[in-house]
N, CA, C and O of each residue as an XYZ file, in Angstrom:
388
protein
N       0.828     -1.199      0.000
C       0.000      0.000      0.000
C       0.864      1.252      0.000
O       0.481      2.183      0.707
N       1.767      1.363     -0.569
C       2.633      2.622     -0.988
C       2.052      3.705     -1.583
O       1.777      4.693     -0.902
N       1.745      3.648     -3.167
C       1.505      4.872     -4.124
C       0.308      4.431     -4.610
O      -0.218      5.250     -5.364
N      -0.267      3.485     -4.451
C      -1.229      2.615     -5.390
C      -2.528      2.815     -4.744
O      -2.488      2.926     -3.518
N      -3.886      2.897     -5.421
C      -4.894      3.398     -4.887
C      -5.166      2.325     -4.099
O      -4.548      1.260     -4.125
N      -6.506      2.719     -3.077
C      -6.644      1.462     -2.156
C      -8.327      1.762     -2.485
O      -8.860      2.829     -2.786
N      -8.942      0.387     -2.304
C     -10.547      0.772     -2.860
C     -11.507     -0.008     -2.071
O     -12.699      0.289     -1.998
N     -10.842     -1.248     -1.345
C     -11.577     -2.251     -0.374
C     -11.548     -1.499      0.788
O     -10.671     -0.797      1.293
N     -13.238     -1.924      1.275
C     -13.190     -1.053      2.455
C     -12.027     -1.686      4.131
O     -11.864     -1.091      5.196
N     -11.502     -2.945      3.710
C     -10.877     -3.332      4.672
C      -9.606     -2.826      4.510
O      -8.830     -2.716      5.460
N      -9.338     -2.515      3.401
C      -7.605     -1.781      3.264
C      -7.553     -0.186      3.103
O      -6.505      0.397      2.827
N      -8.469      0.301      3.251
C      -9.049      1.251      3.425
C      -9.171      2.010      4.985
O      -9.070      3.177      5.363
N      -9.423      0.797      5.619
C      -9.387      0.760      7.506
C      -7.817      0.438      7.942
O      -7.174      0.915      8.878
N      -7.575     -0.160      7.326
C      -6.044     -0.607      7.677
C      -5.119      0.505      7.719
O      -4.324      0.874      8.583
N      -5.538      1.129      6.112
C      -4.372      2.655      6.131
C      -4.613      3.683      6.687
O      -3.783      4.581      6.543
N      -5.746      3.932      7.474
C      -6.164      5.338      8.172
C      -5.627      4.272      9.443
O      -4.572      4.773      9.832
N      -5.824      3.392     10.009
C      -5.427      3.124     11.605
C      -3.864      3.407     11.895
O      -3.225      3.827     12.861
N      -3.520      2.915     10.416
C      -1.844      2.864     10.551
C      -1.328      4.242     10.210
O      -0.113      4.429     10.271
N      -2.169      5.265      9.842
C      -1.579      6.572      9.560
C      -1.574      6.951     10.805
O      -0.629      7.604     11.247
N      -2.695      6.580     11.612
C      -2.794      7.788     13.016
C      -1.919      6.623     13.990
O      -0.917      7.124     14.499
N      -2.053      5.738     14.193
C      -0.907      5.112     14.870
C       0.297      5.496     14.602
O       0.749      5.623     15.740
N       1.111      5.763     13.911
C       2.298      6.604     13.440
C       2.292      8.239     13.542
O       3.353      8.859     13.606
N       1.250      8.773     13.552
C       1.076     10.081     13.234
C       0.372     10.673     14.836
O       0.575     11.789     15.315
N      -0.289      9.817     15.309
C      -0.931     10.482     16.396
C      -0.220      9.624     18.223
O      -0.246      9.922     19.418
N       0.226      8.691     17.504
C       0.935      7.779     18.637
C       1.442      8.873     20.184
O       1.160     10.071     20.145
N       1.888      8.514     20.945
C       2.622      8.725     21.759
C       3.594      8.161     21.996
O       3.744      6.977     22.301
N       4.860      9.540     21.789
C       6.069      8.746     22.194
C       6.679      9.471     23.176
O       6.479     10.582     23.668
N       7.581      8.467     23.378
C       8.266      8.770     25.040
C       9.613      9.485     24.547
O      10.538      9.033     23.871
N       9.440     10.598     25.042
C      11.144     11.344     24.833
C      11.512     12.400     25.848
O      10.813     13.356     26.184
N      12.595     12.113     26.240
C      13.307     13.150     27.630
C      12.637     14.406     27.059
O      12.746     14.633     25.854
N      12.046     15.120     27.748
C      11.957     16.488     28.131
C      12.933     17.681     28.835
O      13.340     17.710     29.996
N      13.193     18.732     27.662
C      14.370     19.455     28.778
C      13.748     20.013     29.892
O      12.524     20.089     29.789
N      14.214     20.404     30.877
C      13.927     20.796     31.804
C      14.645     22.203     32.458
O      15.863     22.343     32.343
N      13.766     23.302     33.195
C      14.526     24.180     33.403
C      15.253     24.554     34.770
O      15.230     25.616     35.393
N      15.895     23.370     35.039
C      16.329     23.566     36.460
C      17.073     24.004     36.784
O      18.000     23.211     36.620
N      17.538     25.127     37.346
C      18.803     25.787     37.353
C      19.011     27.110     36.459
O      19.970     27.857     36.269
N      17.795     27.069     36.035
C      18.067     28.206     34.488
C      17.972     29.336     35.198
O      17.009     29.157     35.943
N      18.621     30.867     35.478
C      17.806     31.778     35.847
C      17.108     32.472     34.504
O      17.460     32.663     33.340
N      15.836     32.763     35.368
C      14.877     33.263     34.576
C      14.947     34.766     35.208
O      15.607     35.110     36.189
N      14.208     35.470     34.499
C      14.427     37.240     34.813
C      12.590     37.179     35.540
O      11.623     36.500     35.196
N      12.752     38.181     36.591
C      11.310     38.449     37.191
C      10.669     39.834     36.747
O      11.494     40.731     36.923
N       9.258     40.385     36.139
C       9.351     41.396     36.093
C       8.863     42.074     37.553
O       8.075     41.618     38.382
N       9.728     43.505     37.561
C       9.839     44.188     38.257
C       8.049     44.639     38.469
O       7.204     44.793     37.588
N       7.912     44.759     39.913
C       6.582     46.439     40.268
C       6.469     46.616     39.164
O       5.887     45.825     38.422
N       6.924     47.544     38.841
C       6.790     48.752     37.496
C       6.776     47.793     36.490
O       7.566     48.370     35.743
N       6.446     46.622     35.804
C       6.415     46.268     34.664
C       5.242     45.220     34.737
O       4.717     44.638     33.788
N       4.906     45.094     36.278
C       3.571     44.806     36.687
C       2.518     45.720     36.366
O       1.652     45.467     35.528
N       2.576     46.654     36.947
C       1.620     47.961     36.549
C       1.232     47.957     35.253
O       0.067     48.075     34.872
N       2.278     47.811     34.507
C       2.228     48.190     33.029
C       1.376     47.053     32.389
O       0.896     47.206     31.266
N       1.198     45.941     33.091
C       0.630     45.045     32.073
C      -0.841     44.934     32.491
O      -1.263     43.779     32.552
N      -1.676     45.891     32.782
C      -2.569     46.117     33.349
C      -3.451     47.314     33.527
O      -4.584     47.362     34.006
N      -2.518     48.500     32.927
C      -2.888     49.396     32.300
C      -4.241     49.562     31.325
O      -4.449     48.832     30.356
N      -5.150     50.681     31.764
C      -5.943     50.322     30.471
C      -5.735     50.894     28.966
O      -4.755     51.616     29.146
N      -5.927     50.960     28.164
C      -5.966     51.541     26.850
C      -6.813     52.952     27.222
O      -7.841     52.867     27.894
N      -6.490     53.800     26.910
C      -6.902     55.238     26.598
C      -7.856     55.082     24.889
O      -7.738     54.339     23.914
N      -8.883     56.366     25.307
C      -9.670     56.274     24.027
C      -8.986     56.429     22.851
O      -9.254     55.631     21.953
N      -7.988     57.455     22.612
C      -6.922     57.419     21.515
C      -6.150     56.384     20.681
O      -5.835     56.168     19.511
N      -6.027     55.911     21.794
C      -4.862     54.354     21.405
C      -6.284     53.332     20.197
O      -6.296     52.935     19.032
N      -7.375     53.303     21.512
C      -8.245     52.587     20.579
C      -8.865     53.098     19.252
O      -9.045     52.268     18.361
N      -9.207     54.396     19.046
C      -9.602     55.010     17.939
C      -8.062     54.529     17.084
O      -8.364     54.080     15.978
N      -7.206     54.520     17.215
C      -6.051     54.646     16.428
C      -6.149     53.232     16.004
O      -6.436     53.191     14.807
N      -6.079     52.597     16.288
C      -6.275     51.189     15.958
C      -7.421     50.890     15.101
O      -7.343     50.333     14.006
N      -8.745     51.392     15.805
C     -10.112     51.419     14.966
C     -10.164     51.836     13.421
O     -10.817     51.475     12.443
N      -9.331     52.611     13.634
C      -8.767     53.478     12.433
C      -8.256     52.495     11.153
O      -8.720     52.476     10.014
N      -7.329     51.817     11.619
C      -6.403     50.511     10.820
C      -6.544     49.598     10.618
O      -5.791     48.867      9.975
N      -8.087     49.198     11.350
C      -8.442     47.562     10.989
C      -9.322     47.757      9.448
O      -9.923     48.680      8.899
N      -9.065     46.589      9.190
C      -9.526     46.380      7.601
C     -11.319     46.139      7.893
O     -11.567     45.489      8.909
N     -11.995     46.407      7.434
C     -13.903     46.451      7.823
C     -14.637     45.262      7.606
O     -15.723     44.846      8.010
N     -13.216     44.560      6.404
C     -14.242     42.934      6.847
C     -14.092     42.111      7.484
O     -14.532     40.972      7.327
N     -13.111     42.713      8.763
C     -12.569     41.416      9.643
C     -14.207     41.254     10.938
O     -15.151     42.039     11.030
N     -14.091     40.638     11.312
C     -14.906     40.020     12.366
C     -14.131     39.811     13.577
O     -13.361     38.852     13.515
N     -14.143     40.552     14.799
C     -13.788     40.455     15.720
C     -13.468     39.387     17.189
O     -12.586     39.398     18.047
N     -14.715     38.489     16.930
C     -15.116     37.182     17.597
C     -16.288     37.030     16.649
O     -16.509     37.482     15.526
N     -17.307     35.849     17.889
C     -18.301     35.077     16.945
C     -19.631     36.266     16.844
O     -20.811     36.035     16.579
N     -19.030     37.472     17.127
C     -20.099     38.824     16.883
C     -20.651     38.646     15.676
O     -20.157     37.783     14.950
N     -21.575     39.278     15.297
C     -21.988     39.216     13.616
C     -21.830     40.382     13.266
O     -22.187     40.722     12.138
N     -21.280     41.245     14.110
C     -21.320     42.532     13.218
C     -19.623     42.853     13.514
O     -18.986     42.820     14.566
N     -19.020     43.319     11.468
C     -17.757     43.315     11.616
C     -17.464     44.935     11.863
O     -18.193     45.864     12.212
N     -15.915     44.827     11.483
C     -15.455     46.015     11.898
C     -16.250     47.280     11.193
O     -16.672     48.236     11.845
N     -16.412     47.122      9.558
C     -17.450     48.148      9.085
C     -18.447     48.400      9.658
O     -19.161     49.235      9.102
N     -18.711     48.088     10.368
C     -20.075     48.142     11.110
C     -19.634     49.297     12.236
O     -19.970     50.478     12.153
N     -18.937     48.812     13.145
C     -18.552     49.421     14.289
C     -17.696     50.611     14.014
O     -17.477     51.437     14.899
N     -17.148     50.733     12.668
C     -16.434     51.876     12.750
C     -17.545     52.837     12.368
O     -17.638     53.807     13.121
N     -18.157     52.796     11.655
C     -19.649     53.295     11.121
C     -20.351     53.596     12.399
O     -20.661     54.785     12.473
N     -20.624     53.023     13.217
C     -21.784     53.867     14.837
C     -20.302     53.373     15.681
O     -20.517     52.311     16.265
N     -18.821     53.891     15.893
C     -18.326     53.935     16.543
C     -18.584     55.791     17.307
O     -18.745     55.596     18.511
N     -18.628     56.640     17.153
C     -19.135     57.670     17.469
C     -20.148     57.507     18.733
O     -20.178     58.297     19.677
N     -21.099     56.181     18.581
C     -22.664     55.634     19.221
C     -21.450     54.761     20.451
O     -21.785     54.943     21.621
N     -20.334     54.008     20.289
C     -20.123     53.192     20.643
C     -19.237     53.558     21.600
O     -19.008     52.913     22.622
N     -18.637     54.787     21.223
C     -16.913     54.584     22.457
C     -16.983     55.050     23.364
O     -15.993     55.227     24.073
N     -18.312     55.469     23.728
C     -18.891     55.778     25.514
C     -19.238     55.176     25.901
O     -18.994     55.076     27.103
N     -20.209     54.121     25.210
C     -21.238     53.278     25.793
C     -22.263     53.367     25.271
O     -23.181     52.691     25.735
N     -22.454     54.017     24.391
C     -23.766     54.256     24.301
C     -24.638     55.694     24.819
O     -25.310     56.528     24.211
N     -24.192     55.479     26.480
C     -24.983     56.383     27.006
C     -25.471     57.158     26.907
O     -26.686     57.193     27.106
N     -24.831     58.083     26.579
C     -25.105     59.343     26.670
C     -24.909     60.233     25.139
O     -24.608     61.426     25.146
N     -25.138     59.423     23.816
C     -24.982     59.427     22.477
C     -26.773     58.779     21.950
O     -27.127     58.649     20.778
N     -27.496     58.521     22.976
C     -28.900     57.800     22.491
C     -29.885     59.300     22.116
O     -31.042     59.194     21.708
């Protein structure tokens, strides 16, 4: 069963078991390990930073650069959409009704 078509449904079962047995198997192999490695810690200050929120600017700037037919998640409405009632959108709503 090399190059040659296969058409019986029993050799047919044979070459998909033996593909994923080879292909999906588990094998056993040393793992490196990091014992001893120094690793760098971030500092306070680089804590803060990753936690920061985005300012309205940063996001308009971005809003700005996305392409309009991307889709953001499983939302249905894409970026054309939102850049279009982003004006409606980058307060909340609230106080734009």
């Amino acid at each position: 069963m090399g190059d040659e078509w296969i058409q019986k449904p029993n050799e047919v079962r044979e070459a998909v078991v033996n593909y994923f047995k080879v292909h999906v198997s588990t094998k056993v192999w040393k793992r490196p390990k990091l014992d001893e490695v120094p690793l760098q810690r971030l500092t306070d200050a680089n804590k803060v930073g990753l936690v920061v929120s985005f300012s309205l600017l940063e996001i308009e700037a971005i809003m700005k650069k996305i392409d309009g037919n991307k889709i953001p998640s499983l939302c249905v409405f894409n970026f054309a959409y939102i850049k279009a009632f982003w004006y409606l959108i980058k307060d909340g709503g609230e106080d734009n009704v």
